[in-house]
N, C-alpha and C positions, 0 to 999 in steps of 0.2 A: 336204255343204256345200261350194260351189262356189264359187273367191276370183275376185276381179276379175282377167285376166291380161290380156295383150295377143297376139297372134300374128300371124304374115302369111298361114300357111296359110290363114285364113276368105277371104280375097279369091277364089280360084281358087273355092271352093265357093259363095259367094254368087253368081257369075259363071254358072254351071253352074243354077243358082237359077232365076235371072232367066230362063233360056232356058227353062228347063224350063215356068216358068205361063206365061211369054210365049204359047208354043205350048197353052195351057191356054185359054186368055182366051176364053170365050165367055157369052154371058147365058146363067143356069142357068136351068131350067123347074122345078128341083125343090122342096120345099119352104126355106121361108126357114127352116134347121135352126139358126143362131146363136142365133135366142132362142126356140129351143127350150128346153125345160126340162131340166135334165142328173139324171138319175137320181141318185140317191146309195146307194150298194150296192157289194159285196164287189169287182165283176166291172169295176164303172165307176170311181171315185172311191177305193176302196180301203181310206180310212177313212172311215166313215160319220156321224162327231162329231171334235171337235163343230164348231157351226153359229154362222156369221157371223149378222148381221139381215140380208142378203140370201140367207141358206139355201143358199152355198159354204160346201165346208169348210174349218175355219181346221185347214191342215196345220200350222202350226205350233205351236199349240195344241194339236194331237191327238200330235206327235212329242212335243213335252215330258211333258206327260201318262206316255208309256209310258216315256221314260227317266227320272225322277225317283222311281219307283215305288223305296220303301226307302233313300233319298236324305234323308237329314237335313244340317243346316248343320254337324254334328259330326263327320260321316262323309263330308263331300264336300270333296276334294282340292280343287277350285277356290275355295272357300271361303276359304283359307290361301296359294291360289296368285298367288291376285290382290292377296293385299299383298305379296309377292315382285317381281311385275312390274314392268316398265319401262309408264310411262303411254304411250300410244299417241297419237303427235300428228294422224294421218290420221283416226283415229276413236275417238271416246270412247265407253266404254260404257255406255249410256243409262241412266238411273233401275230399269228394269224387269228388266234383267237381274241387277243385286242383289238388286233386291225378288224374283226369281224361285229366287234361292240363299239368300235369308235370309240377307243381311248388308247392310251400311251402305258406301257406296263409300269404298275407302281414299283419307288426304290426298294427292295429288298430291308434296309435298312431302318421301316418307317414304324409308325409305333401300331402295334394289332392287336388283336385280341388275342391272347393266350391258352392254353390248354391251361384248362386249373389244375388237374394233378401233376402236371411237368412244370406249372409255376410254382408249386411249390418246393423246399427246399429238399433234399436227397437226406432221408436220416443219418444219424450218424454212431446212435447208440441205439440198442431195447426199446428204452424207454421211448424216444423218437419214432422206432418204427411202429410200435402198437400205437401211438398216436396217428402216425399216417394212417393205417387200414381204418382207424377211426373215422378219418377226416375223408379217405376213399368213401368209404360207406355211406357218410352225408352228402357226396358230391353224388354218387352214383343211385341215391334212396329217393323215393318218393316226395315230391315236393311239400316242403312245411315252411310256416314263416321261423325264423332264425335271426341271431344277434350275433353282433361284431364278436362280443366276448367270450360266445361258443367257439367260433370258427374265425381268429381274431389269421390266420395263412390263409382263406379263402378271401374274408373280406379285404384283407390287402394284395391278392392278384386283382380283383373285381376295383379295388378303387384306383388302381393302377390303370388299367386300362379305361378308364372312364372316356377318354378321345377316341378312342377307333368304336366304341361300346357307342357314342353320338354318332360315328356315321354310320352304324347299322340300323339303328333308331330313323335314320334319315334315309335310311334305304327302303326299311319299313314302308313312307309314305309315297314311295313311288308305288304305279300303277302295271308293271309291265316286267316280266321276265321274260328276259332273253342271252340262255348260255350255249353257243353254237359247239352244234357237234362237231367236233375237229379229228378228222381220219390222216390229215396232210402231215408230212412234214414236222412229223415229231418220232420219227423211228427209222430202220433202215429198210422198214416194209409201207410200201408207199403205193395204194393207200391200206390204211389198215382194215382187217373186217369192222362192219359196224359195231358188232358182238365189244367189239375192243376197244372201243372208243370213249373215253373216259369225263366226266365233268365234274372238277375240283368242286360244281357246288354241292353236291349229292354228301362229302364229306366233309365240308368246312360249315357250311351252313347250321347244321347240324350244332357243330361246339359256339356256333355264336348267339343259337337263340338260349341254347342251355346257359349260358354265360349272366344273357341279360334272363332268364328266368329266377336262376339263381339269386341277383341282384334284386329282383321284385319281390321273393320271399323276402329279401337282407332288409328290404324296407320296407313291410308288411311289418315282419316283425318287432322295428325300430318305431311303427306306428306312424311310418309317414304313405299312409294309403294311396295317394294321389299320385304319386312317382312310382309306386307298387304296379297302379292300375295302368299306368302309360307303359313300363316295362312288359305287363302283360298283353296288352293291347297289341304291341311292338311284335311280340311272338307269335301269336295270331297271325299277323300279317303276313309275317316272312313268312311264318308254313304255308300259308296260303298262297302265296308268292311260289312257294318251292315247287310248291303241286301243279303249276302252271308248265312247268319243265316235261320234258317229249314223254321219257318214260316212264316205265313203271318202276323204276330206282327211284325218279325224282316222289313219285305218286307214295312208297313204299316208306320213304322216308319223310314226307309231310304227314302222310297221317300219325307217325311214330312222335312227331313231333308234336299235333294235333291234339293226342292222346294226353303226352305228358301236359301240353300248356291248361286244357280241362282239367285235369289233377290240380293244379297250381290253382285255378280260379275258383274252386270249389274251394280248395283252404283259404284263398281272399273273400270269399262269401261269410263263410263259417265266420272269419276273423273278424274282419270290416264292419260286418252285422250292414250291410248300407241301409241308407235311406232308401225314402219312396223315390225320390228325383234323381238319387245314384243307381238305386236297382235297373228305374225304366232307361236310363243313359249309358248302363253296362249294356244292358237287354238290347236297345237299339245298335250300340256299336257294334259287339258280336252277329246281330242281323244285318249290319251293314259289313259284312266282309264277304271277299270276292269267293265265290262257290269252290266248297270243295273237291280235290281232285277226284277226276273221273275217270277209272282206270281200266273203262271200254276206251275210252279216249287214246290213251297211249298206245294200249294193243294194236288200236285199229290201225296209226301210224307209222310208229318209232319201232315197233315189237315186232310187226309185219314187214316192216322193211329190212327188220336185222337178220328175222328169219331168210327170207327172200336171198337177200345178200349175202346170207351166209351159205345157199346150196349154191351162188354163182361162183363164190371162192374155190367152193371142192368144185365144184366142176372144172376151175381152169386150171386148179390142183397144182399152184404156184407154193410149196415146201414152205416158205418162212410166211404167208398170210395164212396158209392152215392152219400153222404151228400157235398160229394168237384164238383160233377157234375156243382152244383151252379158256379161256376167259368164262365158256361155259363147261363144267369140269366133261369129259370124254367126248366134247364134239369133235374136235379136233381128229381124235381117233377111227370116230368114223368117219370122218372125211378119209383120211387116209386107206380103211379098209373099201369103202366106196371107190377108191378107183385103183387100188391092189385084185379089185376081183371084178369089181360090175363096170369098169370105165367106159365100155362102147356099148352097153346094154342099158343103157337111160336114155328116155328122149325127157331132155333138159323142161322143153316148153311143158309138156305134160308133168310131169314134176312140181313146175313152177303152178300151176293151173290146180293144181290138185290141193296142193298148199293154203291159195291163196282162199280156197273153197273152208281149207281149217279155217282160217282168220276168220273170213266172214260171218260160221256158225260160233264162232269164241263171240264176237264183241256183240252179234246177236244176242246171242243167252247172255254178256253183263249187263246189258242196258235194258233188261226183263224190270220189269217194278216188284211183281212176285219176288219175293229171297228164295223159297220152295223151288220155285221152278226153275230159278237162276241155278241156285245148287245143283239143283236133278240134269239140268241140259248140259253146263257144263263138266258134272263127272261123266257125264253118257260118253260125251268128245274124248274126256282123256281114257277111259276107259278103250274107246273104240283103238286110240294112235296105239296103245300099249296092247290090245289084243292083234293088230295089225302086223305091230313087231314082232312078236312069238308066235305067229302061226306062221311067220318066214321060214322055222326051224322043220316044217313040214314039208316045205319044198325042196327036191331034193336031185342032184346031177341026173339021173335017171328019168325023171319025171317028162313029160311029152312036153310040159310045160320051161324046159331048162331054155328051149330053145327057139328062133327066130322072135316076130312079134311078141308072142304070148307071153314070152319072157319078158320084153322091155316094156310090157304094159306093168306085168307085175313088180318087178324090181323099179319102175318107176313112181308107179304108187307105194310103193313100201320104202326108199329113199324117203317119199315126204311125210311118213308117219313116222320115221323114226326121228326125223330133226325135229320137225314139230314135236312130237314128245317129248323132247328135251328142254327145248325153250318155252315149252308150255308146264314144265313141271310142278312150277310153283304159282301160277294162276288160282289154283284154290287159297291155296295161304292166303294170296293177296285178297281174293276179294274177301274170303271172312274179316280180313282189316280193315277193307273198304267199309264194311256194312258195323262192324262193332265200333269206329270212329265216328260213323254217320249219330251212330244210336247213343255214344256219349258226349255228342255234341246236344243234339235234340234233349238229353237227359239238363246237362247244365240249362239250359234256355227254360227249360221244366223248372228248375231250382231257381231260378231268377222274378220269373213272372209269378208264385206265389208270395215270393219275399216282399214285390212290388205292393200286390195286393194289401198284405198283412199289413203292411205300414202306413199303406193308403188308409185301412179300417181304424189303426191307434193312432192317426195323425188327425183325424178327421173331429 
């Protein structure tokens, strides 16, 4: 699931873009392959239901479908977590996405958890605002235990919100996320690319576990260990919970969160000093949490479908659902140089087929156990999409190859290297996060089970 962002790097590669069909541009002789018919099967389309009334698939549809599977309104964390929340003024969340968790949208007006920097107060003088970047800096720093009397405007957002701060604790101990990807009925482009398809939890989430982290240093430090440890516990969960979510946004930001709660538990070791019977009770509860995200997982799915969905957009080349491609910075633009210059010269199935052949070699090489060879296969892949794309600039209106078949083999293999390149860009980022969250979780369980030990030996 793919957020709206902005960046400067798309300019240089739309640029790069432009030259490339520039030098493409000639009348195709081949068939008029756009309204062609697109297969729907394993090899092409990927899910094969279900079906729109014009007989595309409604990927979003078919993703919720597989993630809701044993999903009840009693057992889904989002359930409980969306009366927690802060309402969201950029986008409200439509009718359909309740109705697809089976609950009733909460009042606006109810009590949530807060953004700590915006609960507190607006300075007013100097002195007030070197105080704020102060107070910024401890909200946004590395987790350490703290007292009221440090941070005497943090701990009173945090005890403020102590009721919506219990029902995320109680969201915690549900077993089940499930936040439906919603394309419907929330724009005037219906349905929207998958690309655009947005879930409030990927950004709320986020400010409520920091919230109750924050609160478990505030009680660390006040030396009430046991409401520290449940707080931490509590954060655990929910990242773990979050990473249960389609994509690699959900994936991308549990480990982020992952990372920071290890930080936090590591200054409650140091602090706490536990016992032998608390060490082995932390030890065991951290090994009783539901596995972390796997982010062959998401690719294989949520990523591949958005990819997929996203050449079927520019192929129907409908102006305002290209126009949301931007969600990943200059897809959009080639969508639109894609059917300014190559529109009848792609055969769409081949395209589709070629693509789904990237996917396959991507989630092959993350789910390697090697790290070495996972690295090595997957740069091979993005190296291949990005040499795929600039040796286009080779091909040229003169060339034997501008024209009939040979053309629409080629511009339809080079269609699917250059989108896949795109949505494959940050694949490496992610997985060196995958693997340094893996290896600071493993590191904490390392610091736990000596501690055990040691105490075992002075207690003995």
């Amino acid at each position: 699931m793919i957020q709206f962002k902005i960046s400067k790097h798309w300019r240089p590669v739309f640029v790069t873009l432009l030259a490339v069909v520039a030098l493409l541009v000639r009348d195709a002789d081949g068939d008029d392959s756009t309204k062609s018919q697109i297969k729907i099967d394993r090899e092409t389309t990927f899910l094969t239901g279900p079906l729109r009334t014009d007989g595309s698939v409604d990927y979003a549809a078919g993703i919720n479908a597989r993630m809701k599977q044993d999903v009840t309104p009693e057992n889904n964390a989002c359930v409980l977590l969306c009366e927690a929340m802060q309402p969201l003024e950029a986008w409200d969340m439509p009718p359909e996405y309740f109705k697809e968790i089976g609950r009733t949208p909460p009042p606006k007006d109810r009590s949530y958890v807060r953004y700590l920097a915006a609960g507190i107060a607006d300075p007013s003088s100097d002195a007030a605002k070197q105080r704020l970047y102060l107070v910024l800096e401890f909200i946004q720093g590395d987790p350490r235990p703290w007292k009221r009397s440090e941070f005497p405007e943090v701990a009173k957002v945090l005890d403020g919100d102590d009721e919506p701060l219990r029902i995320v604790l109680a969201a915690a101990e549900r077993d089940q996320f499930y936040s439906p990807v919603i394309t419907r009925g929330v724009d005037e482009v219906d349905p929207l690319p998958l690309v655009a398809a947005m879930d409030p939890m990927t950004t709320q989430l986020p400010y409520l576990v920091h919230s109750l982290r924050l609160r478990a240093m505030l009680n660390l430090g006040e030396g009430d260990h046991e409401a520290a440890w449940e707080d931490l516990l509590g954060c655990f969960k929910l990242a773990r919970l979050l990473g249960m979510g389609m994509s690699k946004i959900h994936a991308q930001r549990s480990y982020m969160l992952e990372e920071r709660n290890c930080a936090a538990t590591e200054a409650y070791i140091r602090t706490a000093d536990p016992s032998l019977s608390q060490a082995k009770h932390y030890l065991r509860a951290l090994q009783s949490l539901p596995s972390l995200a796997r982010l062959s997982e998401k690719v294989d799915l949520f990523e591949r479908c958005a990819y997929l969905d996203a050449l079927l957009v520019i192929r129907t080349n409908q102006e305002g659902a290209i126009a949301y491609l931007d969600c990943e910075p200059g897809l959009a633009a080639t969508g639109k140089m894609v059917n300014l210059f190559w529109k009848d010269a792609i055969d769409w199935n081949e395209t589709l087929r070629i693509g789904n052949r990237y996917y396959d070699r991507l989630v092959k090489s993350l789910e390697k156990t090697d790290l070495a060879q996972r690295r090595e296969e997957v740069t091979v892949l993005q190296q291949e999409l990005k040499s795929l794309a600039e040796r286009a600039i080779g091909i040229r209106g003169t060339d034997d190859t501008a024209k009939g078949r040979a053309a629409t083999e080629s511009k339809s293999k080079l269609v699917a290297a250059i989108i896949a390149e795109k949505l494959m860009s940050d694949i490496d980022k992610c997985r060196i996060f995958e693997a340094r969250v893996k290896q600071r979780f493993a590191n904490l369980e390392m610091t736990l089970a000596p501690a055990a030990n040691r105490k075992g030996i002075s207690e003995e």
